[in-house]
N, CA, C and O atoms as a GROMACS GRO file, in nm:
protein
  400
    1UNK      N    1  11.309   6.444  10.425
    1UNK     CA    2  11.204   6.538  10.462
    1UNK      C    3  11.163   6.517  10.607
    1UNK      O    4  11.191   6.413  10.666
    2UNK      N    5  11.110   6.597  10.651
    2UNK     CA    6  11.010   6.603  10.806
    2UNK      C    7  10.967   6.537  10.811
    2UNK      O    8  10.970   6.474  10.916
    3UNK      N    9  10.874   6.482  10.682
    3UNK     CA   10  10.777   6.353  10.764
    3UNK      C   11  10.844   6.218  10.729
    3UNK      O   12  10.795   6.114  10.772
    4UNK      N   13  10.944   6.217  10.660
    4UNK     CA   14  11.016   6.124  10.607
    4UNK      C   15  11.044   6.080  10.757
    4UNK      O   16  11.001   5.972  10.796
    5UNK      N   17  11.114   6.163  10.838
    5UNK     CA   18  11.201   6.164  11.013
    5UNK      C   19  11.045   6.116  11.075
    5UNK      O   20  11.062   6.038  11.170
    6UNK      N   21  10.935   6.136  11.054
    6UNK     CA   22  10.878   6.099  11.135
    6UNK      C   23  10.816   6.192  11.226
    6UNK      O   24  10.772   6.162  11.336
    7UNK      N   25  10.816   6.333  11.160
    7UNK     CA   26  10.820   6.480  11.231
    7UNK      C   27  10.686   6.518  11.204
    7UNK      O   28  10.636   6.474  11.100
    8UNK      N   29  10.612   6.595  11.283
    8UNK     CA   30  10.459   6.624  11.221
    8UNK      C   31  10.526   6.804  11.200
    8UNK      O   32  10.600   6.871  11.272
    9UNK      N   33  10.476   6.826  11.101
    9UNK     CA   34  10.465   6.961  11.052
    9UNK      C   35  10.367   7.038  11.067
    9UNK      O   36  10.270   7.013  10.997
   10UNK      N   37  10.357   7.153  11.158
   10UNK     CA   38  10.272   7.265  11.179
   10UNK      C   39  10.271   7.381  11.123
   10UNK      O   40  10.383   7.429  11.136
   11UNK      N   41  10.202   7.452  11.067
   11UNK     CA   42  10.235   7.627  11.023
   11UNK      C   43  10.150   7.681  11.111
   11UNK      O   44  10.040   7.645  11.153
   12UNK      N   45  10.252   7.817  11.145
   12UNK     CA   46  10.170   7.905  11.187
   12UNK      C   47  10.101   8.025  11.113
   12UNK      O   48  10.151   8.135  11.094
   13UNK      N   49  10.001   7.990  11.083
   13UNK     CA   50   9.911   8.082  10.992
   13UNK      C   51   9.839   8.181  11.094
   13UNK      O   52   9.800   8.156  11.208
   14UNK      N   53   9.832   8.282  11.033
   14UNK     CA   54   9.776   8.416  11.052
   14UNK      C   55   9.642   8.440  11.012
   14UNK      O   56   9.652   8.526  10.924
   15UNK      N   57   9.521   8.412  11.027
   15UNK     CA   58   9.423   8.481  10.942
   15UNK      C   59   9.364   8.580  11.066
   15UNK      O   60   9.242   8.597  11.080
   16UNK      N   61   9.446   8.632  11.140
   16UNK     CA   62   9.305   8.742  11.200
   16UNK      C   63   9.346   8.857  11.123
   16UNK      O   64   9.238   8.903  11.085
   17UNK      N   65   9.427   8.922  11.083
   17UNK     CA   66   9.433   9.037  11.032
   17UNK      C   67   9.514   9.002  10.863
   17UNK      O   68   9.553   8.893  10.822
   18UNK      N   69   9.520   9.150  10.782
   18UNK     CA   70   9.593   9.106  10.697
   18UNK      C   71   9.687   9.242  10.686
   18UNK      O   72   9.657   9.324  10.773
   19UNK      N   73   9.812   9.293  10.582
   19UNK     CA   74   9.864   9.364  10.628
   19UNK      C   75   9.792   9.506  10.551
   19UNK      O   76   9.735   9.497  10.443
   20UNK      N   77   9.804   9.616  10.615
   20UNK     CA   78   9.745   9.769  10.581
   20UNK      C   79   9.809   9.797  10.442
   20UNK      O   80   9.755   9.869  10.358
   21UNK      N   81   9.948   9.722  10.423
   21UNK     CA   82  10.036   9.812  10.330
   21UNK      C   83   9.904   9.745  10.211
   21UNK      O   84   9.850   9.635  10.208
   22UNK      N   85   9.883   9.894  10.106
   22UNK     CA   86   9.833   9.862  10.012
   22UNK      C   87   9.879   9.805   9.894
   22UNK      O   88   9.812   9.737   9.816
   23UNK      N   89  10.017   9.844   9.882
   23UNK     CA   90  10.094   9.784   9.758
   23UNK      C   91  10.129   9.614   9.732
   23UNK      O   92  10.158   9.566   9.623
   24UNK      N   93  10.121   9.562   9.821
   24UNK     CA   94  10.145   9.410   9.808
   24UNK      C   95  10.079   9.342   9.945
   24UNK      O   96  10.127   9.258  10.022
   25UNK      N   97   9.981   9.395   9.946
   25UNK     CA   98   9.836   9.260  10.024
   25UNK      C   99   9.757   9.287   9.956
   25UNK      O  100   9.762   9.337   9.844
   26UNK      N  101   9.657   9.251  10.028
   26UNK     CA  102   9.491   9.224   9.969
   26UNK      C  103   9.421   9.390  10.005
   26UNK      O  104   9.323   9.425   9.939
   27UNK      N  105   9.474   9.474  10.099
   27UNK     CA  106   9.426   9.562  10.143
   27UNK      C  107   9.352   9.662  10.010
   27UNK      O  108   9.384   9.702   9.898
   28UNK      N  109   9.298   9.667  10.052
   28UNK     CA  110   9.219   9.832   9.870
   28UNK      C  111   9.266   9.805   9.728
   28UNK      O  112   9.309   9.881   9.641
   29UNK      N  113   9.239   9.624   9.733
   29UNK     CA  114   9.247   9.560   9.644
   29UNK      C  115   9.146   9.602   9.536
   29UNK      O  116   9.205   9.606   9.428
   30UNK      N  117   9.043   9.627   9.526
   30UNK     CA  118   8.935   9.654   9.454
   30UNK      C  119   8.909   9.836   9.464
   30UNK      O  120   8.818   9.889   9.400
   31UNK      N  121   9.016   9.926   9.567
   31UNK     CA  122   9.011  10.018   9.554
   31UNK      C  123   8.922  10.052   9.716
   31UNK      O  124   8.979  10.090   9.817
   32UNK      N  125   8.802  10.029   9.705
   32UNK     CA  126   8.774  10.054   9.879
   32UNK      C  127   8.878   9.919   9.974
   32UNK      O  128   8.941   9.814   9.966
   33UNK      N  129   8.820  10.056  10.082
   33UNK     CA  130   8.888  10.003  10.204
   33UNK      C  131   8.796   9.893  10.291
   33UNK      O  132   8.810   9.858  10.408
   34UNK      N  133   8.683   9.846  10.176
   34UNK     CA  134   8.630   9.693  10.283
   34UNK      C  135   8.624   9.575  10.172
   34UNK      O  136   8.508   9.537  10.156
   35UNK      N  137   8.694   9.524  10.111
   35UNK     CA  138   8.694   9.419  10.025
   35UNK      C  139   8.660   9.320  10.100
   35UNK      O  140   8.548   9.271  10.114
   36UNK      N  141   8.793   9.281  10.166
   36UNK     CA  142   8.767   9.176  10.270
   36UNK      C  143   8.783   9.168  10.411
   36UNK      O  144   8.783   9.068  10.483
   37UNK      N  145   8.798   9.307  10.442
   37UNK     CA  146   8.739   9.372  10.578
   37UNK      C  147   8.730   9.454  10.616
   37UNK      O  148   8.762   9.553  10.552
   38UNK      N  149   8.676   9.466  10.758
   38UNK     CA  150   8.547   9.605  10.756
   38UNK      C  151   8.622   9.730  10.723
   38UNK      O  152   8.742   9.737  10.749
   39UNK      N  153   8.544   9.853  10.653
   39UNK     CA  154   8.571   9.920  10.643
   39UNK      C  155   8.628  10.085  10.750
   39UNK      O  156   8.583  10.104  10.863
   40UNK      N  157   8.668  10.125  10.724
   40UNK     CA  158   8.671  10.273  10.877
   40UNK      C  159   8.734  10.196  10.956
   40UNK      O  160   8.766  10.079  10.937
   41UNK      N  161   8.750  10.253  11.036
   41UNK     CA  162   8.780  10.231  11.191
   41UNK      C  163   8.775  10.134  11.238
   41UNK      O  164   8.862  10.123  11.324
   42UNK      N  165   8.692  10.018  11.223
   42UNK     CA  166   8.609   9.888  11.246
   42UNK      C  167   8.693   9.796  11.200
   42UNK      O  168   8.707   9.689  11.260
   43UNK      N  169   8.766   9.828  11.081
   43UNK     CA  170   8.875   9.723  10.983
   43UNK      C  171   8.998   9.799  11.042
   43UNK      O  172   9.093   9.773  10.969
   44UNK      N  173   9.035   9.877  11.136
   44UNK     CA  174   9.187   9.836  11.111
   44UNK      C  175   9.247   9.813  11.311
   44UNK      O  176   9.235   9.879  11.414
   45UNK      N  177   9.283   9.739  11.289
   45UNK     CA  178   9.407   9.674  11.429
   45UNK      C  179   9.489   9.784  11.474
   45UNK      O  180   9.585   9.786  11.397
   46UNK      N  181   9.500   9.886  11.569
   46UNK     CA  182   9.526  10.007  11.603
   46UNK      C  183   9.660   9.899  11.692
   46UNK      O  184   9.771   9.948  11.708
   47UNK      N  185   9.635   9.781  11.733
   47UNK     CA  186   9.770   9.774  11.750
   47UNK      C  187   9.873   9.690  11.736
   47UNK      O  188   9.977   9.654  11.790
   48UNK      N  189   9.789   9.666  11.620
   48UNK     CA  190   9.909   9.579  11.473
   48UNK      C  191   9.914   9.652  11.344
   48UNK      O  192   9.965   9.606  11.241
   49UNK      N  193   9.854   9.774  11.357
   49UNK     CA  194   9.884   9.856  11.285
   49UNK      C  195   9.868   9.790  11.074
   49UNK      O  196   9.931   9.823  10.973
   50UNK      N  197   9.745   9.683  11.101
   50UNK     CA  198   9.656   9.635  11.026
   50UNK      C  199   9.530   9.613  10.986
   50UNK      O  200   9.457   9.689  11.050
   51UNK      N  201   9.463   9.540  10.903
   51UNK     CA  202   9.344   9.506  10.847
   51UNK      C  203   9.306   9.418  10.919
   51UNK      O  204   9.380   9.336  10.973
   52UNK      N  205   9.143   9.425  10.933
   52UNK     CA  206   9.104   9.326  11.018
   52UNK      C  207   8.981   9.302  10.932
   52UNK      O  208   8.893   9.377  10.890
   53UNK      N  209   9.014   9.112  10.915
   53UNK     CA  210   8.901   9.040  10.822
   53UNK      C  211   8.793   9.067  10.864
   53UNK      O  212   8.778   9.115  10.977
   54UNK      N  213   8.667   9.036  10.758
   54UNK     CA  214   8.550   9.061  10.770
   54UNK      C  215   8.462   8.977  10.756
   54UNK      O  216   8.384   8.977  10.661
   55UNK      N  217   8.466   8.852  10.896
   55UNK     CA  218   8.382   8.742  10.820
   55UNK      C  219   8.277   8.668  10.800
   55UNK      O  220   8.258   8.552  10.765
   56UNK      N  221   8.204   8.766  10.832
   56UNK     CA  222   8.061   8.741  10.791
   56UNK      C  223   8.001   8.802  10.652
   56UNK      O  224   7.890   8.851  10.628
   57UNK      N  225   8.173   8.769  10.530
   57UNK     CA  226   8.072   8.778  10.396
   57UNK      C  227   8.177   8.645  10.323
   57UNK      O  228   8.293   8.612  10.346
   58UNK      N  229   8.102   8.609  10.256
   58UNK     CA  230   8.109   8.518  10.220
   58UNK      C  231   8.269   8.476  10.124
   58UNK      O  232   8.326   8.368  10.112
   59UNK      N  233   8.300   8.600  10.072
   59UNK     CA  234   8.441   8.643   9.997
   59UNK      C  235   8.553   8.604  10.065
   59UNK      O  236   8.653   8.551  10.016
   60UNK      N  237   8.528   8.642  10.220
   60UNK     CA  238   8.639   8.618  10.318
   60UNK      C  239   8.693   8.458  10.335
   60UNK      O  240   8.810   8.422  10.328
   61UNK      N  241   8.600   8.389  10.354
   61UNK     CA  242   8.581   8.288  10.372
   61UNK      C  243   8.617   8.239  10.330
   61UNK      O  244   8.727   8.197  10.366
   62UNK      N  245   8.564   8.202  10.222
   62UNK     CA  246   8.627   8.133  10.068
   62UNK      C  247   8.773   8.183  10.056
   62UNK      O  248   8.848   8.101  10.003
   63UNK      N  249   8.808   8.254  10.078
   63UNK     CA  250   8.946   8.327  10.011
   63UNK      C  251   9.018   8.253  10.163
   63UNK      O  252   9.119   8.189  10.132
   64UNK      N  253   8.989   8.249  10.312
   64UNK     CA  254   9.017   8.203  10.381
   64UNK      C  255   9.078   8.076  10.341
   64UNK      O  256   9.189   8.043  10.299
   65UNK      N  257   8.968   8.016  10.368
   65UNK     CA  258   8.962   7.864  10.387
   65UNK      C  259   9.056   7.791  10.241
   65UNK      O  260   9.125   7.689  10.245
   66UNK      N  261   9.030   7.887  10.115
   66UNK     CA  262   9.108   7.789  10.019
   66UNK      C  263   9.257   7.841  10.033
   66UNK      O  264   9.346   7.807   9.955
   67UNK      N  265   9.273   7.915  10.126
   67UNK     CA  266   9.410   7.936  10.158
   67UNK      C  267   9.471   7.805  10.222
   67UNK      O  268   9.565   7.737  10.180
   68UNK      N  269   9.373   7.782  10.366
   68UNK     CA  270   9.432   7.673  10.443
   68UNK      C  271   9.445   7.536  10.328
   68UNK      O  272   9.541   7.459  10.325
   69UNK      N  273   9.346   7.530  10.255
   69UNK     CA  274   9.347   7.438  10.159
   69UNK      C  275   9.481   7.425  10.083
   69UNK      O  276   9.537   7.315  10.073
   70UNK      N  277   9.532   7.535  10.032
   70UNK     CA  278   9.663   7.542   9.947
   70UNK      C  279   9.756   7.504  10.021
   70UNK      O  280   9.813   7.401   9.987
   71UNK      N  281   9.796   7.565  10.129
   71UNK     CA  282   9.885   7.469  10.230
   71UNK      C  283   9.912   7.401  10.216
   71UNK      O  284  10.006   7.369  10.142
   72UNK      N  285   9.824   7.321  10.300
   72UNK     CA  286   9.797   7.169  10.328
   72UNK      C  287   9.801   7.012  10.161
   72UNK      O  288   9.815   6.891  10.143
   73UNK      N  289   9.774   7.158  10.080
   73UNK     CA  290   9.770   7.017   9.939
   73UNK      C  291   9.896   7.021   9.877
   73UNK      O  292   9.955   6.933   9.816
   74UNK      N  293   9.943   7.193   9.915
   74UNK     CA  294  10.127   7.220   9.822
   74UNK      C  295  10.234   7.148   9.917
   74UNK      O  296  10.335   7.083   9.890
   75UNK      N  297  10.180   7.181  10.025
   75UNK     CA  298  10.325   7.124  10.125
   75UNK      C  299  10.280   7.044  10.212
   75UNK      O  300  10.365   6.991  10.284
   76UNK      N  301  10.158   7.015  10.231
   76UNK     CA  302  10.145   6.845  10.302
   76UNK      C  303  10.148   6.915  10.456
   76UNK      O  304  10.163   6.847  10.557
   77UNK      N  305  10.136   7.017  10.457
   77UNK     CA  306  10.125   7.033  10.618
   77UNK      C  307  10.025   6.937  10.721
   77UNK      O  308   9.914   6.892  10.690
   78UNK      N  309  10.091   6.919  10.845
   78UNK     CA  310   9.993   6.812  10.892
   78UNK      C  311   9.877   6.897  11.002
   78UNK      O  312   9.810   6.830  11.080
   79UNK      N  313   9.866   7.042  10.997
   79UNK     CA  314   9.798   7.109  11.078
   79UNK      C  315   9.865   7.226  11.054
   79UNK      O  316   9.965   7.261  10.991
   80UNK      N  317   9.770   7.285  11.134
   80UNK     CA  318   9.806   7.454  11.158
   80UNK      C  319   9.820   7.546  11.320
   80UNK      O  320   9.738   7.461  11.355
   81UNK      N  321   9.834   7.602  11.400
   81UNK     CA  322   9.872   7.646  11.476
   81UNK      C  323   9.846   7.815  11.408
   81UNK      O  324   9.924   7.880  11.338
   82UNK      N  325   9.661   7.865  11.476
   82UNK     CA  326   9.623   8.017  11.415
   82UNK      C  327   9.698   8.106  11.554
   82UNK      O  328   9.707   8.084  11.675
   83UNK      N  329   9.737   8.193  11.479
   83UNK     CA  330   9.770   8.333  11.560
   83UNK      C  331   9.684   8.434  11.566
   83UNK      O  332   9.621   8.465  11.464
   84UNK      N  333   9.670   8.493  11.671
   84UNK     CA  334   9.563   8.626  11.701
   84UNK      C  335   9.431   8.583  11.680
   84UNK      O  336   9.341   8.627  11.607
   85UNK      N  337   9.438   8.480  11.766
   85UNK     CA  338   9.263   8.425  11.763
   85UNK      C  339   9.183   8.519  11.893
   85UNK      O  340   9.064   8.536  11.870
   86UNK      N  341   9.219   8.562  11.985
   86UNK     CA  342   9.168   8.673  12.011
   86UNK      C  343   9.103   8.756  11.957
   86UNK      O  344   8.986   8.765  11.994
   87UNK      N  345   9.156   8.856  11.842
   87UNK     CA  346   9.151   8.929  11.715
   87UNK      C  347   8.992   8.872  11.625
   87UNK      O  348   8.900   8.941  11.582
   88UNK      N  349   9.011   8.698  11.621
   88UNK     CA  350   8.906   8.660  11.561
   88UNK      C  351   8.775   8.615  11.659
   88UNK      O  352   8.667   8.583  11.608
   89UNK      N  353   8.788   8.616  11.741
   89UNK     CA  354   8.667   8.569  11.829
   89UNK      C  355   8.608   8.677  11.954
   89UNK      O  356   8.494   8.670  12.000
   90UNK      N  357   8.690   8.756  11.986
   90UNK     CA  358   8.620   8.932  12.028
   90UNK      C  359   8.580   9.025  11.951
   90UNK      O  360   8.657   9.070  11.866
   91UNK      N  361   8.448   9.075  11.965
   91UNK     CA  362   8.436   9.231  11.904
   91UNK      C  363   8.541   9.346  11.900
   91UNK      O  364   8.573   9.427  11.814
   92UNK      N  365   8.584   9.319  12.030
   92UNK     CA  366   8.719   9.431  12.038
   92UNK      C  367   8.867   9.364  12.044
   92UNK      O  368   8.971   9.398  12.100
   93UNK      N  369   8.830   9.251  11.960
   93UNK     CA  370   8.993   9.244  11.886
   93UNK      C  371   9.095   9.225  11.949
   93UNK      O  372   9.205   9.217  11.894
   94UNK      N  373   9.075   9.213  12.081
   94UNK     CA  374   9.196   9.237  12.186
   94UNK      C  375   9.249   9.348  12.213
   94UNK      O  376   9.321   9.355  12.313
   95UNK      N  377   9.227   9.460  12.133
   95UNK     CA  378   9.258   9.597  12.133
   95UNK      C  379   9.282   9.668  12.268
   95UNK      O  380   9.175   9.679  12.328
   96UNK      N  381   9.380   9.716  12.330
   96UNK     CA  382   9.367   9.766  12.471
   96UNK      C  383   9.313   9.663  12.596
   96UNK      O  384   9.282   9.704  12.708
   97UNK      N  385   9.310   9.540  12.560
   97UNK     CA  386   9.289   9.423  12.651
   97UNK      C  387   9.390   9.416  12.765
   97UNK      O  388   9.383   9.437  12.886
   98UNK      N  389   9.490   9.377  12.677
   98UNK     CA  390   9.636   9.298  12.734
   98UNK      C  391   9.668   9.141  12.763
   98UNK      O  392   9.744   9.076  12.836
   99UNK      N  393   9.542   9.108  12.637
   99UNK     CA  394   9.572   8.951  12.682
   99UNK      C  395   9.715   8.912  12.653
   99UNK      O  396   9.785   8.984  12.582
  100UNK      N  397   9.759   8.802  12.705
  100UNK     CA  398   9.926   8.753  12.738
  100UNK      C  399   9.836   8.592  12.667
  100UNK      O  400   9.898   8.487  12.655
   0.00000   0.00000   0.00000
């Protein structure tokens, strides 16, 4: 194994968005379009052409975080490496920015 070699193991996890397709994500899971993020216009990534979490309720979170949890306890990951943290720490998402 990886850590057997002595290798530290990273994933790159995703939580700023999740995907639009409704048939196999979380998207209009419960039928509306804000389960676990915002609803309209506000929830979707115009240019990832996705859902964008909502996390200032408490559902997100939890559903978040025991994600990173599952990871880390199924496969021993030794960290994570988040993508589109932009996405999570601007109001405007990076949207029409051009951050590099």
């Amino acid at each position: 194994t990886a850590h057997g070699l002595g290798i530290v193991v990273l994933m790159d996890l995703v939580h700023a968005h999740a995907s639009a397709n409704t048939m196999d994500g979380i998207a209009q899971m419960d039928g509306t379009d804000h389960c676990y993020t915002h609803g309209g216009l506000k929830g979707h990534h115009s240019e990832w052409d996705s859902k964008i979490f909502h996390y200032m309720k408490h559902e997100v979170l939890r559903y978040l975080l025991s994600n990173v949890k599952w990871w880390l306890e199924e496969y021993q990951f030794d960290g994570f490496r988040f993508d589109g943290i932009t996405s999570m720490l601007y109001h405007s998402h990076g949207i029409g920015k051009g951050y590099t």
